[in-house]
C-alpha positions in Angstrom: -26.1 6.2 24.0 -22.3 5.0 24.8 -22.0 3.9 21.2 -22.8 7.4 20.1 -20.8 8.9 22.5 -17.8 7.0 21.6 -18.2 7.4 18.0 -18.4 11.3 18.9 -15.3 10.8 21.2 -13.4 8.9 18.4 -14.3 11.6 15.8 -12.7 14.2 18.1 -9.8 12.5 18.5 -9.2 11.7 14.6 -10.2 15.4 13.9 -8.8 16.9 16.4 -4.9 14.8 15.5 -5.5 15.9 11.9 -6.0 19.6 12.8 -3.3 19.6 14.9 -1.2 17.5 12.4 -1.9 20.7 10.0 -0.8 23.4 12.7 2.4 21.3 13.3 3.5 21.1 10.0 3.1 25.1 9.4 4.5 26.1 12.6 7.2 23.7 12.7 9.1 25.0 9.3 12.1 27.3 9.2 11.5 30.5 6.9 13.6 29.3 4.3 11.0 26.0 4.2 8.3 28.1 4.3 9.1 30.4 1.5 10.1 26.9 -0.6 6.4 25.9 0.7 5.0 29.2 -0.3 6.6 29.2 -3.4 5.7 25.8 -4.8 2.6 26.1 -4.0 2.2 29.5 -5.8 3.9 28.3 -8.6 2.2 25.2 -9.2 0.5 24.3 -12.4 -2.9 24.2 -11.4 -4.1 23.1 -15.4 -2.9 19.7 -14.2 -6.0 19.6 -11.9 -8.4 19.1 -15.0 -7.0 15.4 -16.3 -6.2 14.7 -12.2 -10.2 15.4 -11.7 -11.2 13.8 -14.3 -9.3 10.5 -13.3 -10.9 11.1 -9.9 -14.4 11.0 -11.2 -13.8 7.7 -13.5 -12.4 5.9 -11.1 -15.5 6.9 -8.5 -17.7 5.8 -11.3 -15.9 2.5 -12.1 -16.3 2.2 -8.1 -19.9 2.6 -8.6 -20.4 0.0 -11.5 -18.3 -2.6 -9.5 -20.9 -2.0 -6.3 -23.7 -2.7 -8.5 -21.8 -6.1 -9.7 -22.5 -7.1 -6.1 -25.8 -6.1 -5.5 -26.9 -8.2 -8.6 -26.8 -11.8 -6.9 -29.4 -9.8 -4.4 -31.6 -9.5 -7.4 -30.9 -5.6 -7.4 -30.3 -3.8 -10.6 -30.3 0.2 -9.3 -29.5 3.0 -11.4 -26.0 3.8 -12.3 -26.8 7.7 -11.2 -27.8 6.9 -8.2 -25.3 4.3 -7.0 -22.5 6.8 -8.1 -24.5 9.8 -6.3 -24.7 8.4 -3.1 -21.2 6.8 -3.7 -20.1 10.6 -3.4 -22.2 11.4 -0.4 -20.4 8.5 1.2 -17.0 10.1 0.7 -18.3 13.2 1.8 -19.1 12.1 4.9 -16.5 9.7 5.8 -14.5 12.9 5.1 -16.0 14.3 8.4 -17.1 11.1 10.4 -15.2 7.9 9.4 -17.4 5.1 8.7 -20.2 7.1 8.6 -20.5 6.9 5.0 -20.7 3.7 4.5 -24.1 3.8 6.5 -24.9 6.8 4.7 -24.7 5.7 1.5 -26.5 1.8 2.6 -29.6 4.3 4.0 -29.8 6.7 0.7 -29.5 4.3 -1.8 -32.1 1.6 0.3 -34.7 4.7 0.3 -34.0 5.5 -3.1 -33.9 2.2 -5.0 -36.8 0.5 -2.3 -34.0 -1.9 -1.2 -32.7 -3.6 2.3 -30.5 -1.6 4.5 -28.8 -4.8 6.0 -28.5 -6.5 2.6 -26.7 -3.7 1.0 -24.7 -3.2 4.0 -23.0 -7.2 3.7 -21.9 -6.0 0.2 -20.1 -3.0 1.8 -18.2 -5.7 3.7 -17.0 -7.6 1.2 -16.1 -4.6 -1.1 -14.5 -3.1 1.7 -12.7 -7.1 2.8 -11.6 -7.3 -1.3 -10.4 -3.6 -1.2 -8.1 -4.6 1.9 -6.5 -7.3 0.1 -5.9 -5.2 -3.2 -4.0 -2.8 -0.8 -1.8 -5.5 0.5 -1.2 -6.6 -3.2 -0.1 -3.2 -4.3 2.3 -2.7 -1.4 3.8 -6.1 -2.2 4.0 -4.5 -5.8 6.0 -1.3 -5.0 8.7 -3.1 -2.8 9.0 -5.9 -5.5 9.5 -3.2 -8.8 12.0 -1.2 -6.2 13.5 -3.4 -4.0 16.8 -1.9 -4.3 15.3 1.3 -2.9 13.0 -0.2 -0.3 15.2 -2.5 1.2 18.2 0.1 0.7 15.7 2.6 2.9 15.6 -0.7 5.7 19.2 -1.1 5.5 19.6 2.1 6.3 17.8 1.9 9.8 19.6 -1.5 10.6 23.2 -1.0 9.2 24.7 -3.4 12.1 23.8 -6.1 9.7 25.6 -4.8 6.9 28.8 -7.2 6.1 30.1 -5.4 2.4 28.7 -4.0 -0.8 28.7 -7.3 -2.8 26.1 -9.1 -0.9 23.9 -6.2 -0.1 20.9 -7.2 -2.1 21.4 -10.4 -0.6 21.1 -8.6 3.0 17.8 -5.9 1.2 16.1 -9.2 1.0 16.9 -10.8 4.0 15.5 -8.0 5.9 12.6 -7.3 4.2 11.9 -11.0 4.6 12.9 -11.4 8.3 10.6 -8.1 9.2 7.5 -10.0 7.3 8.3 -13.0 9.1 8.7 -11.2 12.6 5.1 -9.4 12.3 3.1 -12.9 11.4 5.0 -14.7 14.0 4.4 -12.4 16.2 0.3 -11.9 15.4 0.5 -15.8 15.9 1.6 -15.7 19.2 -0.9 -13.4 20.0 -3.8 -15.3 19.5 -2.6 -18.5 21.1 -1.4 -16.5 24.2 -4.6 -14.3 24.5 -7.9 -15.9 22.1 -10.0 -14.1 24.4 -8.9 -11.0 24.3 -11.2 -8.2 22.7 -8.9 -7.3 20.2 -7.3 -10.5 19.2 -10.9 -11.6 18.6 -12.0 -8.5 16.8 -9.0 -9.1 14.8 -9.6 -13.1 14.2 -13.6 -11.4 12.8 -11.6 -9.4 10.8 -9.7 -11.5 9.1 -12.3 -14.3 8.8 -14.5 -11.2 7.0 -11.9 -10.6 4.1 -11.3 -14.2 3.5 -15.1 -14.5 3.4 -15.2 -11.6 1.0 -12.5 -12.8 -0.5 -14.7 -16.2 -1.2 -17.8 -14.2 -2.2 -15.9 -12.8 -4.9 -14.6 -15.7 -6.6 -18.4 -17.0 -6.8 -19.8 -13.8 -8.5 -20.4 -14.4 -12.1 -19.2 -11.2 -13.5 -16.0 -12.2 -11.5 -14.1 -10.6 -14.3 -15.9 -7.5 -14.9 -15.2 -7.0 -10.9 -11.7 -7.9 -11.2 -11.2 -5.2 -14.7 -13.6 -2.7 -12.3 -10.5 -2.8 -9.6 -7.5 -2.8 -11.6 -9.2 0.8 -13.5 -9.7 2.3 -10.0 -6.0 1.5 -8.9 -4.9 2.5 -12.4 -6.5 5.5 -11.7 -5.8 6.5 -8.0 -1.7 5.9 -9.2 -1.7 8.0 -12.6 -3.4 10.9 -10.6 -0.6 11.0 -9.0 1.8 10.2 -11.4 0.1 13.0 -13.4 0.6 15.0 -10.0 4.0 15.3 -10.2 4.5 17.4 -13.5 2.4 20.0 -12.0 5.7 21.1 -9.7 8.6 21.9 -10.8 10.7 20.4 -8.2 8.5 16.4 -8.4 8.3 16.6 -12.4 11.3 14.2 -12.8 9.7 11.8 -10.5 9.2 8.3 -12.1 6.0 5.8 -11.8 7.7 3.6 -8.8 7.4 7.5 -6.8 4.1 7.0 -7.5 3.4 3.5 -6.4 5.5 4.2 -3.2 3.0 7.8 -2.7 -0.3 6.5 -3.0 0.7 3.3 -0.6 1.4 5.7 2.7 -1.2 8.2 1.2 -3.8 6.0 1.6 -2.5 5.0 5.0 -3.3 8.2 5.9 -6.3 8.7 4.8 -6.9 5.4 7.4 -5.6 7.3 10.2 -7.2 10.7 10.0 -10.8 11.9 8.7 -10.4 12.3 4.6 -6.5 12.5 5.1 -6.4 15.7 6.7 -3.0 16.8 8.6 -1.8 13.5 7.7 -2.0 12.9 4.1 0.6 15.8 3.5 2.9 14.4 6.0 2.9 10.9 4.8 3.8 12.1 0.9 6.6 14.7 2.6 8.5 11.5 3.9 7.8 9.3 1.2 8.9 11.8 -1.4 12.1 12.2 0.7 13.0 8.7 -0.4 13.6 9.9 -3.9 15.5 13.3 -2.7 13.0 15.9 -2.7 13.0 18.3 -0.2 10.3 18.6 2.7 8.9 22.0 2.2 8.2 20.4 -1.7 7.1 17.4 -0.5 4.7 19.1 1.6 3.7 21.4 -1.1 2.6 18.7 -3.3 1.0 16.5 -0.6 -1.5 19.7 0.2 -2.1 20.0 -3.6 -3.4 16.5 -4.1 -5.3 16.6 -1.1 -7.0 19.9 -1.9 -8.1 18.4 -5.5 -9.0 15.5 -3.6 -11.2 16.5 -1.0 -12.5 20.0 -3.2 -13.8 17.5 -5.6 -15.6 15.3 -3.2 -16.9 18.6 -1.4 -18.4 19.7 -4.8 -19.6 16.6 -6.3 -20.9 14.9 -2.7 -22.7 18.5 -2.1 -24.7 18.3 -5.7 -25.2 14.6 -5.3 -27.1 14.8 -2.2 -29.5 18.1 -3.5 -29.5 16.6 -7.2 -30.4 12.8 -5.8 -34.0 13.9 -4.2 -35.2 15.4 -7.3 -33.7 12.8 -9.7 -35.7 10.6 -7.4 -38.8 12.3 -7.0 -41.4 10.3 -8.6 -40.0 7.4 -6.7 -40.3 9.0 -3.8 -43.9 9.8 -4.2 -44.8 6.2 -4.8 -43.1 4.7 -1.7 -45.9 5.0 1.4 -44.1 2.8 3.4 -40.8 3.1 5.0 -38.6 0.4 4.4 -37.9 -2.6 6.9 
């Protein structure tokens, strides 16, 4: 009962941030920002949502195959339709309760497919442990193909350090480097000062997780179909919103690194808050201010990619879970026991 009432306590917290995160951002622009807002929005070339979508569903689908890759050395071969079905309802729900699709979709699939809950569940783990690391990989990736810009940004904040113009890539680098350094020293620290503590220890299980995802991987024997499976999704997550961009005006000039540095605080966000929402706007407004666009067209096109977002997971989750019981019907009928 505490469990539950923490998880309900956490999930008003996360919603109720989000909610406020959206009220904030309206109420907090001048009128000239908000007819900008208003405008961009208005103006916006919604045809751009079709190839967005469609990248959206691929990469879900590609998602879907590379789930199945690791339920094979269980000895389970499900249906495509089904792991991508309540692949969706998973997002829907984690759109409204983090974490609880992932249980969700472990509980729907087990009951479709006659498989274990708990078995299926360790695979979440280690797709989830892999995913973490690909994230670290890709931010690594958009400092190092715009590290002028990145460390420039740092440079900015800490201009004390700054001796003259001719060694000021020398100095981007040094900062970037020292602030890397500073965080693992630091997390070092705090597990030789306080190994008992809950969450230094919840951390060290966290970490021991990915590297033992990380292991699990390297052992599978499609290893390489996994590894393609991954790269697609990224691929696709980054040219949605590359492909973003041209449908406003204001972000069409906006080059691939925009788009590298967007989806890496975007998906921040969509940590921080349920499905993004409140915070997924605000995280591509300061982003995009980076690269000179303004915050009322930042804004506009953070709430256009999360509305395509989350619309098509709305749809698609909502058809996946009254299309998956009739799909599944005759295996339904045969199963007279409830699983273990």
């Amino acid at each position: 009962m505490q469990r539950r009432l923490t998880s309900i306590l956490q999930y008003i917290i996360f919603l109720g941030g989000g909610l406020f995160l959206v009220w904030w951002q309206l109420k907090s622009m001048t009128a000239p920002e908000k007819k900008e807002f208003y405008e961009s929005i208005s103006h916006a070339n919604y045809w751009i949502v079709i190839p967005i979508a469609l990248m959206s569903i691929l990469s879900h689908v590609s998602r879907s195959m590379r789930w199945k890759i690791l339920m094979e050395p269980l000895g389970y071969k499900p249906r495509l339709i089904n792991v991508f079905g309540v692949t969706m309802i998973g997002y829907l729900a984690n759109a409204a309760i983090p974490r609880l699709g992932e249980l969700l979709k472990c509980t729907f699939l087990a009951k479709y497919e006659k498989l274990k809950v708990d078995k299926l569940v360790g695979t979440i783990i280690v797709e989830r442990s892999f995913d973490l690391i690909c994230y670290v990989v890709f931010i690594g990736i958009t400092i190092l193909i715009q590290i002028n810009l990145i460390g420039g940004y740092f440079e900015s904040k800490f201009t004390a350090l700054t001796v003259n113009k001719g060694s000021s890539l020398l100095i981007k680098f040094t900062i970037i480097f020292l602030l890397l350094a500073f965080f693992t020293l630091t997390m070092k620290w705090l597990v030789r000062k306080f190994p008992k503590n809950k969450l230094i220890v919840l951390l060290n299980t966290f970490i021991k997780g990915v590297l033992e995802g990380f292991r699990t991987i390297k052992q599978l024997k499609k290893r390489k179909q996994f590894l393609m499976h991954t790269i697609f999704i990224w691929a696709m997550y980054l040219l949605q919103i590359y492909a973003g961009f041209s449908g406003l005006e204001g972000t069409s000039g906006l080059h691939i690194n925009a788009a590298f540095s967007v989806l890496t605080l975007a998906t921040l966000s969509m940590i921080i808050t349920p499905g993004g929402i409140g915070s997924f706007p605000i995280f591509v407004m300061q982003t995009l201010l980076i690269y000179g666009i303004h915050a009322p067209l930042g804004k506009a096109f953070g709430w256009v990619m999360w509305g395509v977002s989350t619309g098509l997971i709305v749809v698609v989750g909502l058809i996946s879970l009254i299309a998956l019981p009739s799909l599944n019907k005759n295996s339904l009928v045969k199963s007279e026991t409830p699983l273990d």
